[in-house]
N, C-alpha and C positions, 0 to 999 in steps of 0.2 A: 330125583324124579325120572322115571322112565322116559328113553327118548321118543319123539311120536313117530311114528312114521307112515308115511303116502301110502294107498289105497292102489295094488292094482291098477296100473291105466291113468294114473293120475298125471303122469308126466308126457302120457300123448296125448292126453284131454286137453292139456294144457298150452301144448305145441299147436293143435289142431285150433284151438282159440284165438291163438296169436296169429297163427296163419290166417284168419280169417277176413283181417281190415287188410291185409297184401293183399290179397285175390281179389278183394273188390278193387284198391286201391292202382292197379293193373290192369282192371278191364274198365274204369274207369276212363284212364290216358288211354287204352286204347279205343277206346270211345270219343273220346276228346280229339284224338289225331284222325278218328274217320270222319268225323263232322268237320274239321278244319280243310280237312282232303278236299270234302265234300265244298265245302265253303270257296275252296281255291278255284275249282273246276266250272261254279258258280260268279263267283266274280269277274272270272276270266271270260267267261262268254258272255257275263250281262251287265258288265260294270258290276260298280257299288248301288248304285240310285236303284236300278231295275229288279236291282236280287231281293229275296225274301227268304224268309226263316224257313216257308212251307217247302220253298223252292230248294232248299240246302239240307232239309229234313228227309225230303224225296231224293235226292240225287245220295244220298250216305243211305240212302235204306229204313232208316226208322220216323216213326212216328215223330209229328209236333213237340207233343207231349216229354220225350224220352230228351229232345232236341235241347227245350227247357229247364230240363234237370241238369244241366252242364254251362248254358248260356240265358240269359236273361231275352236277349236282343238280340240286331243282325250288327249293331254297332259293339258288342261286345266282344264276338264272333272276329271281325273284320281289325278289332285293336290285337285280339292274339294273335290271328293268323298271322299279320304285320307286325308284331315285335317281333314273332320268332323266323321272317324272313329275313327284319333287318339283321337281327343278331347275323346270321348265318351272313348276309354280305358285307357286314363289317369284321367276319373272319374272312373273308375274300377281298378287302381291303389290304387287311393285316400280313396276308400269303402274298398279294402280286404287287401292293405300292411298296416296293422297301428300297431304300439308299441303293444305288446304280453308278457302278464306274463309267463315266462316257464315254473313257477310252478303250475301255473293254466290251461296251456293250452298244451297237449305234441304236440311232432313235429310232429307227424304224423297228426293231426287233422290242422296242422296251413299248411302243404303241401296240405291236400285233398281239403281242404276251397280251398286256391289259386290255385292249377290248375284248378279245377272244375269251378272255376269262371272264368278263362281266356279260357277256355276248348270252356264252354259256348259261349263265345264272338266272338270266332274264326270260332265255330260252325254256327253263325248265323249271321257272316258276315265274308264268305266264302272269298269274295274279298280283305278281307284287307290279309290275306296270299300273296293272287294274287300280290296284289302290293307292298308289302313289299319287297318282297323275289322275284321277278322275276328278270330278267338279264338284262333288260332296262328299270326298270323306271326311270321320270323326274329327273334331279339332286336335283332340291327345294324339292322334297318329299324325296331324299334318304336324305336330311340333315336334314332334322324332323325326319324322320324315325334313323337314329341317334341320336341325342337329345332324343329321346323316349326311345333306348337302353337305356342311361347314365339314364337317369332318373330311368327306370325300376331295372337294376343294384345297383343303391345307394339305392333305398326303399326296395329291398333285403338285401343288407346288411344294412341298421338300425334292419330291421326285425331279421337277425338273429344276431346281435351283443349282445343279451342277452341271446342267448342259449348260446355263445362260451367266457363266460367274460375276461376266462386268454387268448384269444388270439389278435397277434398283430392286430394293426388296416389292416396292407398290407396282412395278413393272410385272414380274414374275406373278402375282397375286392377279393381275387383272388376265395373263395367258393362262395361268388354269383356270381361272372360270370359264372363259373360251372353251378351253378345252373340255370342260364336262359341259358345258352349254350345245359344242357339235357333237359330244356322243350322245345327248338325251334325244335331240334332234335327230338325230342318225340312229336311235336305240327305234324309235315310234316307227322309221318305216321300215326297218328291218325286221320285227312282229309283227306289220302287215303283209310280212308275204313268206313264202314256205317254199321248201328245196330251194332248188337251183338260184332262184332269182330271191331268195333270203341269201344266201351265199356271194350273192351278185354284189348288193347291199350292204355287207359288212366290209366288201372289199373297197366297197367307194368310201365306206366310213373313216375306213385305215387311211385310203390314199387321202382323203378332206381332213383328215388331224396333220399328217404327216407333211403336207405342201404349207397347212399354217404355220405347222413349229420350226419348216425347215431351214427359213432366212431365219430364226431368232436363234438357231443353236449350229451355225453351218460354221464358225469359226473352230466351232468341239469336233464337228464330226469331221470337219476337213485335218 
């Protein structure tokens, strides 16, 4: 039998077809990261309780409608934005809490690294505060956002379990929690204020971790 063969054009009809779910497929996400944009810049200034669909539909540029075609809700909205925040600081976990020689590195320089790096994160994605910490978010996010504690919590105490080697293990677990307890408390008013005297405020941060941990690890650093 004769072999068949393609038509002319049949093989960029064909390319151009395939192309076609990519291109939507792409302005899609980028559709999706302007509304989430959108949704951060919203949250950030009105909480979670105050924001609205219309409100975050306005502030990205499109209609309701277009809003809907990607998010159902503001709660559906506010569980993305917030996984793919935590994601990203639970790789800023991963990068600043890692095992520390305490002879090689003192405790102040192993505090100013980690706040300054969470400082940063918090700083420029204003909204994960917003949703963290506000007084209604989604339950599925406050049970990640849980999970995140725990996790945050344990990579502090590995961290400091070589500055404090004679102490108990349930000793060590009760000073990290401390410890992320004065930087949450120390994160709230340091987002309350801008330039200088934000700068003021992280430096009190540092010095309010640094005077807690300093009688529990001063046999290392001496």
């Amino acid at each position: 039998m004769p072999e068949k063969t393609e038509k002319p054009g049949t093989e960029t009809t064909t390319a151009a077809t395939e192309d076609r779910p990519r291109r939507r497929q792409a302005r899609g996400e980028r559709r999706i990261a302007q509304l989430l944009d959108a949704a951060a810049t919203v949250f950030s200034t009105t909480g979670y309780t105050a924001a609205s669909t219309n409100a975050i539909a306005r502030e990205a540029g499109v209609s309701p409608g277009t809003l809907y075609q990607f998010f159902p809700n503001k709660e559906a909205i506010a569980i993305e934005l917030g996984s793919r925040l935590m994601h990203e600081m639970r790789q800023s976990y991963d990068e600043v809490l890692t095992p520390i020689d305490p002879a090689a590195t003192p405790i102040e320089e192993v505090i100013a690294g980690t706040v300054d790096r969470f400082i940063e994160f918090n700083c420029r994605h204003p909204a994960f505060f917003a949703l963290m910490h506000g007084p209604d978010i989604p339950g599925r996010m406050a049970e990640e956002h849980d999970a995140l504690h725990r996790t945050l919590a344990a990579r502090v105490e590995a961290l400091l379990a070589p500055f404090t080697p004679g102490a108990p293990a349930p000793a060590v677990a009760r000073t990290a929690q401390m410890c992320v307890g004065i930087y949450k408390a120390g994160l709230e008013l340091v987002l309350a204020h801008e330039g200088a005297e934000r700068e003021a405020y992280v430096q009190e941060l540092k010095v309010a971790l640094l005077r807690y941990l300093s009688p529990l690890v001063g046999d290392v650093v001496k």
